[in-house]
N, C-alpha and C positions, 0 to 999 in steps of 0.2 A: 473643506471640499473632500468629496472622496466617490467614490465608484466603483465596483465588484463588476469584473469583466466578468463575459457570457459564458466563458468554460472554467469558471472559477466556482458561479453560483450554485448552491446546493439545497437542497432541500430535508433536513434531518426531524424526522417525525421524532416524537417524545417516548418513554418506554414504560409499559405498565408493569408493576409488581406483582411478584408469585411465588410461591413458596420456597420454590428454587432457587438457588443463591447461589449463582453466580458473581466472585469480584473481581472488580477491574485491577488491573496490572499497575503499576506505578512506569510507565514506558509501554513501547519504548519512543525514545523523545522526540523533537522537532516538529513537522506541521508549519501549516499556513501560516504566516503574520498581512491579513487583508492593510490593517490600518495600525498605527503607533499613534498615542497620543501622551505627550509628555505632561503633570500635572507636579511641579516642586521636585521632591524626592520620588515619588510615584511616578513608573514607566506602563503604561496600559497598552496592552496588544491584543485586537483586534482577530479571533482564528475560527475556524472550522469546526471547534466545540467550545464553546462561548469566549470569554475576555481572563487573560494571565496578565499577573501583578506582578512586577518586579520591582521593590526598594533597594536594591543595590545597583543600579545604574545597570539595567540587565543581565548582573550575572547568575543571577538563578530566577526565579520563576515559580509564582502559585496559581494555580486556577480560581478565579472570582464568579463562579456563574449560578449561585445557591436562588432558587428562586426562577431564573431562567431555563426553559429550556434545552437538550442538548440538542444545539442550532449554530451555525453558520452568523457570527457576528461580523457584517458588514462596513461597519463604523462606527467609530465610537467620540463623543464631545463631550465636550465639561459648560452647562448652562448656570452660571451663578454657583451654587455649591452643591450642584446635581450633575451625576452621570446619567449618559442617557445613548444606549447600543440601538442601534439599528439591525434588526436577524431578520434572516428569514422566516420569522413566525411574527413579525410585528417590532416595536419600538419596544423598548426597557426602558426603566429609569432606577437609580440607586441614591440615595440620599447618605451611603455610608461607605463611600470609596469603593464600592462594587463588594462589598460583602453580603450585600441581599439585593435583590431586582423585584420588583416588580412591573406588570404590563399594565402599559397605556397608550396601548392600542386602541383605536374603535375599529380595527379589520387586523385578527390577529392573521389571518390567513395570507395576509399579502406578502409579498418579500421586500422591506425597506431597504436600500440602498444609499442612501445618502443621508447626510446631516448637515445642516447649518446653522450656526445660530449669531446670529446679527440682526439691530437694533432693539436688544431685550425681547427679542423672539427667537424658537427655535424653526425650522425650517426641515420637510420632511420632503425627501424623492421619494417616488413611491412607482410601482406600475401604471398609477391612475391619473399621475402630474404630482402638483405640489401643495404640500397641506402644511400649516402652520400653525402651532401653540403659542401662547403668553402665559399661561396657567399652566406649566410644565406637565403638559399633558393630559390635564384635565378637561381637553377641549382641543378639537383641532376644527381648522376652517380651509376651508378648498380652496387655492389662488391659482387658480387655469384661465384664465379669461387670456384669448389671446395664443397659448401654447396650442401649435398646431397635431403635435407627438408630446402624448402624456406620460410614456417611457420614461422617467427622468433617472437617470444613472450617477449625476454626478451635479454639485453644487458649487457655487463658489462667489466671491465681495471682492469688486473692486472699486473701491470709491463711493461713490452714492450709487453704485448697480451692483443689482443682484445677477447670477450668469446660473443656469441653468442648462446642460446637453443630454440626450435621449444618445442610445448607442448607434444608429444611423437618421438622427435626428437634424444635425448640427447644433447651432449654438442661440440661445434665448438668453433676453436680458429685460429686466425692470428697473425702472427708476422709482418705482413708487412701492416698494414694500413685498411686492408679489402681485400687488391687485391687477396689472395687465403686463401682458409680455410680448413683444416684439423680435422678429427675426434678428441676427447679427453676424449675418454667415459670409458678407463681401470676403472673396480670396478663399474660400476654402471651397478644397475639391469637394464634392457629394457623395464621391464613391468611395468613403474612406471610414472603414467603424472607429466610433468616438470612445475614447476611454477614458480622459478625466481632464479635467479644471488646474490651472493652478493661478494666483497671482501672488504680484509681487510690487509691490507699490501701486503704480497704476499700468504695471506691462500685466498681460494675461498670458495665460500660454495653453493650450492644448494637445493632447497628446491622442494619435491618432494612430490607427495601423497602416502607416506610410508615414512621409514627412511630419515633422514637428511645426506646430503655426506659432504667432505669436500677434499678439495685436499692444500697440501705445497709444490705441484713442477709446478706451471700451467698448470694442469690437465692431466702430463702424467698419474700418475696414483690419484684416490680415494679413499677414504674410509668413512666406517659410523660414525658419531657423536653418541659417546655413546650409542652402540648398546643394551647394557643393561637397559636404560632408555627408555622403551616403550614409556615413555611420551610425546618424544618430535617426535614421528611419525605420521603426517597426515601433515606437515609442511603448512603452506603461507607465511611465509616473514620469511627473516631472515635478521640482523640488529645488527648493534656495534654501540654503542656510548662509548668511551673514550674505557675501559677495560673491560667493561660489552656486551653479546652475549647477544642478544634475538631472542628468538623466539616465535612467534605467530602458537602452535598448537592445537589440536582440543579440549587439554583439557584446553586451555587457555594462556596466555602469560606465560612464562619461561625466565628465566633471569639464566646467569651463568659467575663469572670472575675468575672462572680456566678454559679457554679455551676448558668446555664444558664436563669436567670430573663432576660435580655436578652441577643441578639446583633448583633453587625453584621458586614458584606460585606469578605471582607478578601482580593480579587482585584486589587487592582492590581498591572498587571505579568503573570498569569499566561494573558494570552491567549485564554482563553475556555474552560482546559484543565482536564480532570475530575481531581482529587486523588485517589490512592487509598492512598498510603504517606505518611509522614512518618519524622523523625528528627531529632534537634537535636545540637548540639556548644555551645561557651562563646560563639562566633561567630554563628552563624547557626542557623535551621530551613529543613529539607529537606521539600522536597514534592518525592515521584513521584507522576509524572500516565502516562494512558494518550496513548502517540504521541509525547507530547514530552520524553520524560527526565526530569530533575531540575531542581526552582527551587529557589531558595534568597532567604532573606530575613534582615537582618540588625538588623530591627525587629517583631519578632514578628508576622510576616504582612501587616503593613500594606503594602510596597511589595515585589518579586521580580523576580527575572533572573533568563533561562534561561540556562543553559551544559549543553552540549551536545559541545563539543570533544572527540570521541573516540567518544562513547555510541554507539553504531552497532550501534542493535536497530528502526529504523523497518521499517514496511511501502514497499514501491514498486509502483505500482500501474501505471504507464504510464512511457513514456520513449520522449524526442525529442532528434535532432539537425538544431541547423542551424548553418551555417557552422563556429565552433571551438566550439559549447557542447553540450554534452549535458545535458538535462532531466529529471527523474525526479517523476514525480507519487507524492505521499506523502496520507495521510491528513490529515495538519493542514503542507501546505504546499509549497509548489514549489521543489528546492533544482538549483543544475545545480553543472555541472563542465568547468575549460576544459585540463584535464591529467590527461584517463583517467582519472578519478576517483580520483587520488589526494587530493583536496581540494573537498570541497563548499561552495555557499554557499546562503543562500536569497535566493530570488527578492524584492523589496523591496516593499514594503506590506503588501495584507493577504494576500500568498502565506507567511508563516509564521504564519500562524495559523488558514488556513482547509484546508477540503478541497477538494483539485483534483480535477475529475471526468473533466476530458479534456484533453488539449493537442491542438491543430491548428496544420500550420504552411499558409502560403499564400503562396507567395512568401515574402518576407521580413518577412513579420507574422505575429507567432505569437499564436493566440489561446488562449486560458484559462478552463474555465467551472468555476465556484465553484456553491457552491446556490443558485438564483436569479441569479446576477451574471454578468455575461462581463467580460473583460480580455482587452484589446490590447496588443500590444507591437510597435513599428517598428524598434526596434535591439536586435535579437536577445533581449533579456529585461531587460536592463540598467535600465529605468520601464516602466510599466504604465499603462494608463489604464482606468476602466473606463468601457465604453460607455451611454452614457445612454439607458434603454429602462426604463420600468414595466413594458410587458411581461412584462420579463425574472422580476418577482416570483412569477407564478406559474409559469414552465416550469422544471424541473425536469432537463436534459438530459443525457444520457449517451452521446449520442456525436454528431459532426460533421463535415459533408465541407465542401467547396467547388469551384463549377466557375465559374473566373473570377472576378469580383466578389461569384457571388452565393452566401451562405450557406446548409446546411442545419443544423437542430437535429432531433435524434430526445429525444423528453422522456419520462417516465417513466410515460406514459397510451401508447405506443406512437404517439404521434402526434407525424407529420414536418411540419416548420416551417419557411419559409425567407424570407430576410431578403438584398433584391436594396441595402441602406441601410448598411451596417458593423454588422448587427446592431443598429439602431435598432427596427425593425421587423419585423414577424416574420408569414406571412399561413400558416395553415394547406395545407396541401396533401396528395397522395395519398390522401386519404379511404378510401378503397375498401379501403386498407390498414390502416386504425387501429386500433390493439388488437392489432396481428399483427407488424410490421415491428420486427425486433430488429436489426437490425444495416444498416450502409449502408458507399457508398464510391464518390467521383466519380473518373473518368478522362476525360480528353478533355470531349468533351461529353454522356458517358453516364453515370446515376446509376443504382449495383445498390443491390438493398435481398433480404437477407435475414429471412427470419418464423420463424417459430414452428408447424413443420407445417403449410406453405399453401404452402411452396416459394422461388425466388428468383425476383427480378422486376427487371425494366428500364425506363427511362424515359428516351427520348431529347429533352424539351421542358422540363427543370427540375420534373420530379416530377409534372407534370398528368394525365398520361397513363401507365399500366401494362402493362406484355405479362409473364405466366407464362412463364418459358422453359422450363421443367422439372418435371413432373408427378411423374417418379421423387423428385424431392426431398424432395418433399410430408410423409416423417414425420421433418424433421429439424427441430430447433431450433439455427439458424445464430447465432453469436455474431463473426463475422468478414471480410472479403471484401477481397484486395489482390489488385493487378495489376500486372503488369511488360508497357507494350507491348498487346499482342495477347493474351496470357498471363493468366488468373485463377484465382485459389484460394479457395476457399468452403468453413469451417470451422464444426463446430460439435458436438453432440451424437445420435447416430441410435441407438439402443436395437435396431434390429434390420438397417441397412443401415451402409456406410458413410459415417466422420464428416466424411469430405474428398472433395472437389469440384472436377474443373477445368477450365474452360473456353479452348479455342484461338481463340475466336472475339470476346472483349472480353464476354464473359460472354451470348448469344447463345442459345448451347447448352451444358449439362454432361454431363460425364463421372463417373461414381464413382470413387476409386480404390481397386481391392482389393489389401487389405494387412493379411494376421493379425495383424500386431502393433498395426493400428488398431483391434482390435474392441475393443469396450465405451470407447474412447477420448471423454474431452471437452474436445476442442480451444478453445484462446483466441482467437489471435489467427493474424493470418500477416503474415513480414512478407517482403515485397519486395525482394529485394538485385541488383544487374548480373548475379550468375549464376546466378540462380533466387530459388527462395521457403524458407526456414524459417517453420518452423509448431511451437506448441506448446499449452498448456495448464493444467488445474488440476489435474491426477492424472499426466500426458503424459508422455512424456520429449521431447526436444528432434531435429525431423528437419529434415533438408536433401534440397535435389531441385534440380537444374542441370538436367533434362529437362522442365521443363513441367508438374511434379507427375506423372508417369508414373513417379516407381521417389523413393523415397527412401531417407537414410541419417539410420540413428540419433548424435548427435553430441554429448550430454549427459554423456557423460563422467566426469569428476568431480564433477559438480555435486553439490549437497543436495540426496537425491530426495525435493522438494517439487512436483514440476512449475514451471511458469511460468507469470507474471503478462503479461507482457510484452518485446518484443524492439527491437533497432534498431541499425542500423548507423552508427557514428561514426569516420569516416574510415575507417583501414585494420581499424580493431576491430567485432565483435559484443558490443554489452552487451546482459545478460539478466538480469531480475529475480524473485527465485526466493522465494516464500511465507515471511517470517519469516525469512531467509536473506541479504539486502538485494542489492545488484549486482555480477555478476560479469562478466570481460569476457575474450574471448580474439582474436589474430589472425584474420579472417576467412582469411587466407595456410595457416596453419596447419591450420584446419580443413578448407581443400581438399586439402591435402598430405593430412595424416591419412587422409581417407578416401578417395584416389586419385584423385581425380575433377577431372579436368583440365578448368575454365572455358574457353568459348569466349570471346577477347577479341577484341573492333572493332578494325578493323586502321587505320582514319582516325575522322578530326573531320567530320563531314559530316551532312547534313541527310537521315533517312528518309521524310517527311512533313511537308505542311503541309495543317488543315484543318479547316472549312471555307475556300475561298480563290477566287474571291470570299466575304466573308463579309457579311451582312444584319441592318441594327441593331445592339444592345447583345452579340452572341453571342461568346463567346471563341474563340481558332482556338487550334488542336494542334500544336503545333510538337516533331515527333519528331528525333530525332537520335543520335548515336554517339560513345563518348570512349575512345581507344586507354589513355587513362591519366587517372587524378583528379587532379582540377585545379579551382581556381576560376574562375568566371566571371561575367562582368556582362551582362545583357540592356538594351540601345540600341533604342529604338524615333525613326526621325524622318520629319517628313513632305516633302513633292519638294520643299519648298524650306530643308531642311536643318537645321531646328529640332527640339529635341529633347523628344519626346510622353513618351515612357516610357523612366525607368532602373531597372534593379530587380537588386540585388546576391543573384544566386545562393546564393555560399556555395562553399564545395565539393562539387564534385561528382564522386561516384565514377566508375570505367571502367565500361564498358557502356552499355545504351540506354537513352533517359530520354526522357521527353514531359515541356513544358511547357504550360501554358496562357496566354495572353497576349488580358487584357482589350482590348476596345476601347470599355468605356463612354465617352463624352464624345470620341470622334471622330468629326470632321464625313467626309462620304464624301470619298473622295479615293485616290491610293496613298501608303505609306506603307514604310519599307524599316526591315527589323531588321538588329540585328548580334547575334552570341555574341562578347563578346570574350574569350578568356585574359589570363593577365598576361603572357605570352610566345607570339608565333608568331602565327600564320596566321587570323586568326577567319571564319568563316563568316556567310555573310549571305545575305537576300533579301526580297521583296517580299509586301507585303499588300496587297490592293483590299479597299476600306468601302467599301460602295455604302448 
């Protein structure tokens, strides 16, 4: 039996070949496990980019989907000495333990769901009812006579009846093969979405979003599983191994072996992670969870370890480089990479187990916000701390800049927060904006803040103060805003103008840019590189522009056309993370080559700007400059008599222009001289006045 709930199903179209070569990442790990099917030595899981293999009793993991689609595998059976996946593009079959698939489908377009195979037939859910093989697939036949809701989600045998349920359908049963079907819904509510099958000798059970049913006559009538245990109501899965019932409800896995008169909590180990598959072997039981892969337990539920080695079906929601690490925010957990990601790890604490909402770097502190929590980190990700703030319990935030020391938070009331403490503290600001302000981004001493058809806006005093730059903007809902320099791009969604925006002036004034292939576009993010900006999205394809956002080019290549999540540049590579798809990286070299377009490169190491200089109180200065070639470097802050105020390790940093910000919290007035050092050659310096 099996079933793919309604906010689970996906739809991932196939991707076409081009010259551009783009490859996928090895990580980073975890992703959906829909369905677990044990065969021998061979553990098969069921994900969101086809079926992973595991012979070592789940502890590592290969992907098996050569021949398949990259699609949403629903379920997965063993007919005779054939596999056979159910995706959202149609039914598979592999004849070679899932080393090759072929379709046999007669309707590749539909989404399969379900699978059964009993009495030497296999048995197909489908949108349209129920279709069955005897000739593994080289033939199916429609058995609906009788099903009132052709919906069929979920499958399941008990005894001489076949059970079949629709997600607001309730419950159908046949005695005779599939050829007619009759209601079997006595005792159960109506109003409850159905989420799967399971049986167990001749009990049945169904798992509902409310109470748990069960039935001991094949489904003439049901009843509730311990109607007094509220605990086990919001049900996904339900499941026996040997004499023990579980269940995966919303307040965790539940285990009981008195046939469901008493349960107790049998999460240790799994993280805080939602059950939705199971499967057992002589060794252990398997739980797939959504996000995290497969646990495994080798005492029937009582204690679990994730292993992960290989499963590579996560989501990647953002992604950071600093110095040698690359960062990828995932759903349940922050994992990076110090070798192109050919090798992931997670971030230590409670970065594998939670949702990261944003990373921020700041210098050489990168910060972390979890639901309610923030975390710091000073060497590069390696420990975390998290910052001590109540506050923090009720904001919510979703995205964050910083200018110089002092924080901002944008929370999920539309309201901007900022925090002059390491995020100890957090005082409301831009008012006048609240409720409206989606998107933000510090440069220098200047804070832009995109809304939600009200336009973009500026603030040169740490958020107190607002100036509309742009009236034309007005019907766009901005999700985005990066700057290179003098240079800005302002992305988002405009239903009747253009979705891209750019500013020559440090966001000042905007321009539109028109460009057919931008219309009905809804751009993500933009990300900043020495020789212009890429820009992408949730539906997008992937552009580049060396001119100022004035003309771009399409550079998405071979990707999976999912759009993009997210972009960034890590050393000489572009990683980009593509919906369901995980991360791909290609030479930034390459893709200027490819599409012709010859970067202008700084011909020296020199200083463009410094400013404010005089600077007055706690205010950070801007320190612009130029790199003929990337290279790491340290910033030396000391004062006239030679002692050293500020060191703060760069990282690398690519060729082209770059501004830094350079705090002067906690110095007394006086002058004060920087260095850029390299680790070879010439470094450049000069002076600051604190008055």
């Amino acid at each position: 039996m099996r079933q793919v709930y309604f906010f689970l199903a996906i739809l991932i179209s196939s991707y076409s070949n081009s010259t551009a070569q783009w490859v996928e990442c090895n990580g980073p790990e975890g992703g959906f496990s829909f369905v677990i099917l044990v065969d021998g030595d061979s553990i098969y899981s069921a994900s969101s980019r086809g079926v992973h293999l595991s012979t070592d009793h789940g502890k590592t993991w290969t992907s098996r989907a050569n021949g398949m689609p990259r699609t949403s595998v629903n379920d997965i059976v063993k007919f005779d000495n054939t596999l056979f996946a159910a995706t959202s593009n149609g039914v598979f079959r592999s004849s070679d333990g899932g080393a090759n698939w072929e379709d046999v489908s007669f309707d590749s377009d539909r989404s399969i769901e379900a699978l059964l195979v009993y009495n030497d037939a296999l048995y197909c859910g489908r949108p349209d009812g129920v279709y069955v093989t005897t000739d593994f697939g080289a033939s199916w036949t429609e058995r609906n006579n009788g099903l009132t809701y052709l919906n069929v989600i979920s499958l399941a045998q008990a005894g001489e009846y076949l059970f079949a349920s629709g997600r607001d359908s309730g419950v159908f049963r046949s005695s005779d093969y599939g050829m007619s079907w009759e209601a079997a819904n006595s005792g159960i509510s109506p109003t409850w979405e159905y989420r799967g099958l399971d049986s167990r000798g001749d009990t049945l059970y169904i798992a509902l979003a409310g109470p748990t049913y069960y039935s001991t006559n094949f489904g003439d009538s049901w009843q509730v599983l311990d109607d007094s245990n509220r605990s086990i109501i919001d049900a996904l899965e339900v499941f026996h191994c040997g004499e023990t019932l579980f269940i995966s409800a919303y307040i965790g896995l539940l285990a009981s072996t008195d046939n469901g008169i008493s349960w107790d909590l049998r999460t240790n180990g799994l993280d805080n992670s939602t059950v939705i598959s199971f499967g057992y072997d002589e060794q252990y039981i398997y739980a797939g969870t959504i996000y995290e892969g497969v646990y495994r337990s080798s005492d029937m539920g009582r204690n679990w370890t994730k292993n992960t080695s290989g499963y590579i079906a996560t989501e990647t929601y953002g992604l950071l480089h600093l110095e040698e690490r690359t960062f990828a925010r995932t759903y349940r957990g922050l994992q990076s990479t110090t070798d192109a990601g050919e090798t992931w790890k997670y971030a230590p604490g409670v970065f594998d187990t939670a949702e990261v909402r944003i990373i921020l770097e700041t210098g050489s502190t990168i910060w972390a916000h979890t639901l309610y929590e923030v975390f710091r980190s000073t060497d590069t990700g390696m420990s975390w701390q998290l910052v001590d703030s109540p506050e923090l319990a009720s904001y919510d935030f979703y995205d964050m800049a910083a200018i110089g020391d002092v924080l901002f938070g944008l929370g999920d009331t539309l309201a901007l927060r900022r925090s002059t403490d390491d995020g100890t503290t957090w005082v409301k600001t831009a008012e006048s904006l609240e409720g409206i302000i989606t998107c933000m981004y510090a440069v220098s001493d200047t804070l832009l803040a995109g809304t939600n058809r009200k336009g973009l806006f500026i603030s040169y005093d740490l958020g107190e103060t607002w100036t509309n730059t742009d009236t034309a903007t007005s019907r766009m809902r901005f999700r985005d805003i990066a700057c290179d320099g003098m240079d800005c791009i302002a992305v988002g969604r405009d239903w009747a103008r253009s979705p891209v925006y750019r500013s020559s002036d440090r966001g000042r004034s905007w321009v539109a840019v028109v460009n057919p292939d931008f219309d009905n576009e809804d751009f993500k993010f933009v990300l900043p590189i020495p020789q212009g900006f890429i820009i992408g999205g949730y539906s997008t394809q992937l552009y580049l522009s060396t001119d100022a956002g004035a003309t771009w080019t399409d550079i998405y290549g071979n990707l999976p056309h999912n759009g993009a999540h997210a972009a960034v540049q890590a050393g000489e590579n572009i990683f980009v993370s593509i919906p369901r798809e995980g991360v791909w990286r290609r030479p930034l070299s390459d893709i200027l080559n490819e599409t012709g377009i010859e970067a202008p490169r700084p011909q020296t190491f020199a200083v463009s700007h410094l400013f404010p200089n005089p600077v007055r109180g706690t205010q950070p200065v801007t320190l612009g400059y130029s790199l003929q070639h990337g290279t790491s470097l340290t910033l030396r802050v000391q004062d006239i008599l030679g002692r050293v105020v500020r060191v703060e390790n760069l990282g690398h940093v690519g060729q082209g222009n770059h501004t830094l910000s350079i705090g002067t919290t906690g110095l007394k007035p006086g002058v004060y001289y920087y260095t850029l050092q390299p680790p070879s050659g010439t470094p450049i310096s000069g002076s600051i006045i604190v008055q």
